[in-house]
C-alpha positions as CSV (number, residue, x, y, z in Angstrom):
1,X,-102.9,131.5,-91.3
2,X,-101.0,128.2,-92.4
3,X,-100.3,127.9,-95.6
4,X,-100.6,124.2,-97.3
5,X,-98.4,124.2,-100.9
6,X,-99.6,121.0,-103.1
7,X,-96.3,120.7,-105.5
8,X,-96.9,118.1,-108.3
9,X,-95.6,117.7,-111.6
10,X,-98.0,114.5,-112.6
11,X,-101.0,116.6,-111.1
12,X,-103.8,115.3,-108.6
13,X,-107.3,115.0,-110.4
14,X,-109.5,118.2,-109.7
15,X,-111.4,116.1,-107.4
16,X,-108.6,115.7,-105.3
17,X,-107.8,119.1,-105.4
18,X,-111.3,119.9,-104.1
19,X,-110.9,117.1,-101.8
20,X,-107.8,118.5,-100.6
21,X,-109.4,122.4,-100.6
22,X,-112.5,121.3,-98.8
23,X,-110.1,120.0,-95.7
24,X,-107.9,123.1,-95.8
25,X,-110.6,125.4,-95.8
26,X,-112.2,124.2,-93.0
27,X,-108.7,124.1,-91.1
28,X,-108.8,128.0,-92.0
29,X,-105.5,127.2,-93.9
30,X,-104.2,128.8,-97.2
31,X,-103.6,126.1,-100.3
32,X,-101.3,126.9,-103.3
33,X,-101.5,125.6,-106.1
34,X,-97.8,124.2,-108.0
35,X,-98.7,121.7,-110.8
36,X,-96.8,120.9,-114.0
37,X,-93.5,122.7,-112.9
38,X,-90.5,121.7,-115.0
39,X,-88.1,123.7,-113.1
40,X,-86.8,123.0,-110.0
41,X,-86.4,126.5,-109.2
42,X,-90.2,126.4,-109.8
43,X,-90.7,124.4,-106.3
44,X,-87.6,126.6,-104.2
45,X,-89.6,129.6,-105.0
46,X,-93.1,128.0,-104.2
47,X,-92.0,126.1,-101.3
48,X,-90.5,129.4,-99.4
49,X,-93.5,130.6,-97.6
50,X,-95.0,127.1,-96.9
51,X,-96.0,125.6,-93.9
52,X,-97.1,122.4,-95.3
53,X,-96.6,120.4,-98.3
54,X,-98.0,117.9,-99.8
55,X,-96.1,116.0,-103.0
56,X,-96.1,112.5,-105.4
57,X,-93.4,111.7,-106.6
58,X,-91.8,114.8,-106.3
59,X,-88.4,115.1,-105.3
60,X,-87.9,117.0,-101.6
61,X,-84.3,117.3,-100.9
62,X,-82.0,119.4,-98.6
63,X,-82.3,122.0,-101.3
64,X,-86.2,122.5,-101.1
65,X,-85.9,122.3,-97.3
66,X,-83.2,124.6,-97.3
67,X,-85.6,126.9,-98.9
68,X,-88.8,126.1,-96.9
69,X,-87.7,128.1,-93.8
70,X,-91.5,127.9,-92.3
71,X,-91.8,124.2,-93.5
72,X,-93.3,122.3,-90.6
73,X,-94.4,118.7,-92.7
74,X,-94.4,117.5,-95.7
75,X,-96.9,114.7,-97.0
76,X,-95.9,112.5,-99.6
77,X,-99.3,111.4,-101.2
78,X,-98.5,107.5,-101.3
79,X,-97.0,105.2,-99.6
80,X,-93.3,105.1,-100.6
81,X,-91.0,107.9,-99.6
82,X,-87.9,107.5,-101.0
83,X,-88.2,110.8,-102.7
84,X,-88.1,112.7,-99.4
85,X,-84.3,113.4,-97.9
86,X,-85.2,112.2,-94.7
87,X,-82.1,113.2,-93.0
88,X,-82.7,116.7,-94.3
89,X,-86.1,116.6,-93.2
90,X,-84.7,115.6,-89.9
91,X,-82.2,118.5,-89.5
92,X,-84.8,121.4,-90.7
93,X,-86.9,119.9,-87.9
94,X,-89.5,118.9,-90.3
95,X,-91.8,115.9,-90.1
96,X,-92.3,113.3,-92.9
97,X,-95.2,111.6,-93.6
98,X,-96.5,109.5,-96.2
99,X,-100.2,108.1,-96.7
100,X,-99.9,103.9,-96.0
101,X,-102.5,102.0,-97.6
102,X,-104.6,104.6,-99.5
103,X,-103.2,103.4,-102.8
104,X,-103.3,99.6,-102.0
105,X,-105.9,98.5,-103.7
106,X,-105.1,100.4,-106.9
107,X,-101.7,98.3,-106.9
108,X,-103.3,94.7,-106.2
109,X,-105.9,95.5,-109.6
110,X,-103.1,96.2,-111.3
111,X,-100.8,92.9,-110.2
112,X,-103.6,91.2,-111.5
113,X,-103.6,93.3,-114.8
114,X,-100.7,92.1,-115.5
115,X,-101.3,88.6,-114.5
116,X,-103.8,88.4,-116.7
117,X,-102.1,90.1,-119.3
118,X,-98.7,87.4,-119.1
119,X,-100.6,84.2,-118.2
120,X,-102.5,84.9,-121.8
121,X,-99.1,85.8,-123.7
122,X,-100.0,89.0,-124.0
123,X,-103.3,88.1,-125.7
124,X,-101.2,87.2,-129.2
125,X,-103.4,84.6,-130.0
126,X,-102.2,81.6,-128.5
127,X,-103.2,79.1,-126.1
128,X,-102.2,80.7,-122.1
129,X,-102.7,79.0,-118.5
130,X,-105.1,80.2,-116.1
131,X,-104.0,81.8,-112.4
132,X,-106.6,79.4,-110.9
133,X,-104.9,76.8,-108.8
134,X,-101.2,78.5,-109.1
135,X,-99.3,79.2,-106.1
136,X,-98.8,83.3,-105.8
137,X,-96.1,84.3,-103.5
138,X,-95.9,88.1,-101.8
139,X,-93.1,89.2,-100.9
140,X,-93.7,91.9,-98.5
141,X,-97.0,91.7,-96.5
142,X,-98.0,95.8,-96.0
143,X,-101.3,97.3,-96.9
144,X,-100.5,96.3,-100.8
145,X,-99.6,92.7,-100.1
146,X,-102.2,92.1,-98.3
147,X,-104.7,93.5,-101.0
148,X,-103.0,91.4,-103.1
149,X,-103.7,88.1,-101.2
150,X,-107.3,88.8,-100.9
151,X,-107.8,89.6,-104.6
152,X,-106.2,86.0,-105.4
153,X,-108.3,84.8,-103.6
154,X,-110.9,85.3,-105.8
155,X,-108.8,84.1,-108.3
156,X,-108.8,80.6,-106.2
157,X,-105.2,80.9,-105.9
158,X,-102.8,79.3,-103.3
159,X,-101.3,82.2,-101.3
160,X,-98.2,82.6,-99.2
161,X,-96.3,85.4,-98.5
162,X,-92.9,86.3,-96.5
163,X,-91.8,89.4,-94.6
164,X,-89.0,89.6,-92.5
165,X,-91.0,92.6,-90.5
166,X,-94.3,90.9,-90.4
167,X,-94.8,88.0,-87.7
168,X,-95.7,84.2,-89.6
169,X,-99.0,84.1,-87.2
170,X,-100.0,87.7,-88.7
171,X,-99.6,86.5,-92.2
172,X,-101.2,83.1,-91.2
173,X,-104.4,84.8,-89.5
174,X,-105.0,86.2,-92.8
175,X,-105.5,83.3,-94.4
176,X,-102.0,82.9,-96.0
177,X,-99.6,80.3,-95.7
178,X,-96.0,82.2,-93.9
179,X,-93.1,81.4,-96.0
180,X,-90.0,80.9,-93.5
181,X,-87.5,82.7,-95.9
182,X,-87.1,85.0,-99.3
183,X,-86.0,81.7,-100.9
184,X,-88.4,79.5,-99.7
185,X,-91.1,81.6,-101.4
186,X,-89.1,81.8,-104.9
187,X,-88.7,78.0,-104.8
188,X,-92.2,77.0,-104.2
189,X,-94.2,79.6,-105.7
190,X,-95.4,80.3,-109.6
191,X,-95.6,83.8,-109.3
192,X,-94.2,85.9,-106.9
193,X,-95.1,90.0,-106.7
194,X,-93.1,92.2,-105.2
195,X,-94.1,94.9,-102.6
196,X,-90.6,95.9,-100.9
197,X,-89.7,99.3,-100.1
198,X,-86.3,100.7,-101.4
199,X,-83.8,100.4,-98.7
200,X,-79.9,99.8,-98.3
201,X,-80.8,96.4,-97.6
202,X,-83.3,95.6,-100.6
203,X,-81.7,97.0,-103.5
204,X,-80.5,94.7,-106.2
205,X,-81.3,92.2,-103.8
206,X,-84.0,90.8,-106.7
207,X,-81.4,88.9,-108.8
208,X,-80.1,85.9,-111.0
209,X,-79.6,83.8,-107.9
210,X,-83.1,84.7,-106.3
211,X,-85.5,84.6,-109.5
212,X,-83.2,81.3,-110.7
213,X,-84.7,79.4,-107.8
214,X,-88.6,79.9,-109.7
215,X,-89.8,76.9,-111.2
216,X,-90.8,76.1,-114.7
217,X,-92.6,78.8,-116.1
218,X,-92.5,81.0,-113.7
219,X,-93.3,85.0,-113.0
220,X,-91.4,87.7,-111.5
221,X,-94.4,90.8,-111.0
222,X,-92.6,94.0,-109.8
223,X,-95.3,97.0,-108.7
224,X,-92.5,98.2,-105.7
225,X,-89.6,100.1,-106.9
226,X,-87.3,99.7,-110.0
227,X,-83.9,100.0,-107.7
228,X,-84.7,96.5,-106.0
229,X,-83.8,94.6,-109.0
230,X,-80.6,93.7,-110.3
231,X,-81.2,94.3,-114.1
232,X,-78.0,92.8,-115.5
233,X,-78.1,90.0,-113.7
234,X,-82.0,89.5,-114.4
235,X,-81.7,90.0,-117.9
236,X,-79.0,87.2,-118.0
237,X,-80.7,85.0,-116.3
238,X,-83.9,85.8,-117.9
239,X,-82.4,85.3,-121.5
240,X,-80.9,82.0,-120.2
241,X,-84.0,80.6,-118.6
242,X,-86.5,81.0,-121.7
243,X,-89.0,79.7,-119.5
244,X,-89.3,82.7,-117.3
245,X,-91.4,85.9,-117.5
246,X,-90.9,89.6,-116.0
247,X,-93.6,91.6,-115.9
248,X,-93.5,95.3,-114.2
249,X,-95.2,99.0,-113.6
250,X,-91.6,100.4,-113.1
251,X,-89.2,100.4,-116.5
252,X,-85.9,99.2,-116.3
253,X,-83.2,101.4,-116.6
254,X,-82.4,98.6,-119.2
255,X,-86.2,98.8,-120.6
256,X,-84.6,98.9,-124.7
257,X,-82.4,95.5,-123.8
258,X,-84.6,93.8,-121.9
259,X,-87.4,94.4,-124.9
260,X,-84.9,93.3,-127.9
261,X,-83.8,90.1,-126.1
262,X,-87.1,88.6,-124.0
263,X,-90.1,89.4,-126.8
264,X,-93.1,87.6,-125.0
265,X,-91.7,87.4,-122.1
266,X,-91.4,90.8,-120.3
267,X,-93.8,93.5,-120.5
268,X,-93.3,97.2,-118.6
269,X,-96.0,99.8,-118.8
270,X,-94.8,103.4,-120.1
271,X,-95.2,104.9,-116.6
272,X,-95.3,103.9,-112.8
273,X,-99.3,103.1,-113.0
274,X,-100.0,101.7,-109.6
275,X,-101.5,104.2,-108.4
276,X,-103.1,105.4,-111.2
277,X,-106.9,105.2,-110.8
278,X,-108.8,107.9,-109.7
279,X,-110.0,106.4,-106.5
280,X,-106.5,106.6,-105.4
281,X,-105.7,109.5,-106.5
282,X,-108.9,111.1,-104.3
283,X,-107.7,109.2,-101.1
284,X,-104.4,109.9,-100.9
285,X,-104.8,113.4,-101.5
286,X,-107.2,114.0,-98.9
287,X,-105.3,111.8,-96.5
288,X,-102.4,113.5,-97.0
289,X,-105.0,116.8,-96.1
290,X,-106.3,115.5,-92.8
291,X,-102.5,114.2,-91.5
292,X,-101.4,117.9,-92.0
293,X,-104.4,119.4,-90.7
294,X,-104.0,116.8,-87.6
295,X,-100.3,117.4,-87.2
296,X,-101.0,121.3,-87.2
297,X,-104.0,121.4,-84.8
298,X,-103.4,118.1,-82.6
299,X,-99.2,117.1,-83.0
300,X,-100.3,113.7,-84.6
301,X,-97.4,112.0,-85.8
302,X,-99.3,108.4,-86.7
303,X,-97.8,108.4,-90.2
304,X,-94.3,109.9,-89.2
305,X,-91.6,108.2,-91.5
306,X,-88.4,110.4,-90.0
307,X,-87.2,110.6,-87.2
């Protein structure tokens, strides 16, 4: 009998648990239960007798696969994956997965959030500006981008987006105008939300030079990761161009600096919230369910993010 591990410290919701159960049962699998751990030895010792796991944010390194010596896949319940060692994952002959888009629309309610929540200074009693008839900019058209786009629509927003992966008459046949570069889309947008991936070539590429290309009054929304801004350099910029706003779901490393120095003009919630709902939560669990039970049973590698 397979065994399936579920090893969370920020816990599914016990309806994705049941979700997750009601799957694995009717694989005839076995599901353990690791929630809460504060130990990393917690996980080695969990982990050992594991055929399948299935994680958040949890970190999955070439210690854990080191001690996962049935480990056939592990599922990373979202859609980034920066917490798995994919190279280890490689080299233990595991397969990495993660759950693309299950979380997508989670993360375009909350751009708007805090859309809302900046255009209206932080509702502090003054007069704001509307997101009707602004210009949003997406940088990075995946599953989330694309959410995003069709929730400003509603907003009767002007739309464009750039991706140097996605093709301009993909973005286009979505009803978005196709930027032609990363600075085309900082230059002519009002807002511009971010929805890179943490790679070699994206980190601390969000800096002075990029966001100092905004117009007046412009804002910089960041629901990606943290590690693709430059924070010094933002902060310097931001605290010379008073005109500018940050708003984000990840907090800075700098979170106490940037708080002191740009009062009304950043905002960073206590925790990574963008996939926070309980929808989400549900789907991404189960999802991350079926790809095991389908990788197990059938050899489907659809969401495969090693190699």
């Amino acid at each position: 009998m397979s065994k399936v591990l579920i090893a969370t410290e920020k816990p599914f919701s016990k309806v994705a648990v049941d979700g997750i159960k009601a799957v694995t049962d009717a694989a005839g699998y076995e599901l353990s239960l690791l929630e809460k751990y504060t130990e990393k030895s917690q996980l080695l010792e969990a982990v050992a007798d594991a055929d399948a796991l299935i994680i958040r944010s949890d970190k999955v390194d070439a210690e854990v696969f080191d001690a996962a010596k049935q480990l056939k896949i592990v599922v990373r319940a979202g859609a980034g994956y920066d917490n798995i060692d994919l190279a280890s994952a490689t080299a233990h002959n595991v397969v990495a997965m993660n759950t693309p888009g299950q979380n997508a629309n989670s993360v375009a309610e909350l751009v708007f959030g805090l859309l809302v929540f900046g255009v209206r200074n932080f509702f502090n009693g003054t007069s704001g500006t509307e997101l009707k008839g602004k210009t949003l900019g997406i940088l990075a058209f995946g599953n989330v981008g694309r959410n995003v786009a069709r929730v400003a629509k509603g907003f009767d927003m002007n739309v464009k987006a750039y991706d140097a992966f996605c093709p301009a008459d993909v973005i286009e046949a979505a009803g978005v105008t196709a930027a032609k570069s990363q600075d085309e889309l900082f230059e002519t947008c009002d807002i511009v939300s971010l929805h890179i991936p943490a790679t070699p070539e994206t980190k601390q590429s969000i800096n002075a030079a990029l966001m100092g290309k905004m117009k007046k009054g412009g804002i910089l929304v960041n629901t990606a990761r943290k590690e693709v801004i430059n924070e010094p350099e933002l902060l310097q910029l931001l605290q010379e161009r008073t005109d500018l706003k940050y708003l984000t779901d990840i907090k800075p490393e700098m979170d106490a600096e940037y708080a002191q120095a740009l009062e009304g003009r950043y905002f960073a919630t206590p925790k990574k919230m963008g996939a926070q709902t309980a929808e989400a939560n549900v789907n991404a669990g189960i999802a991350a369910a079926n790809q095991i039970v389908d990788f197990l049973e059938k050899g489907i590698t659809k969401f495969q993010v090693n190699k």
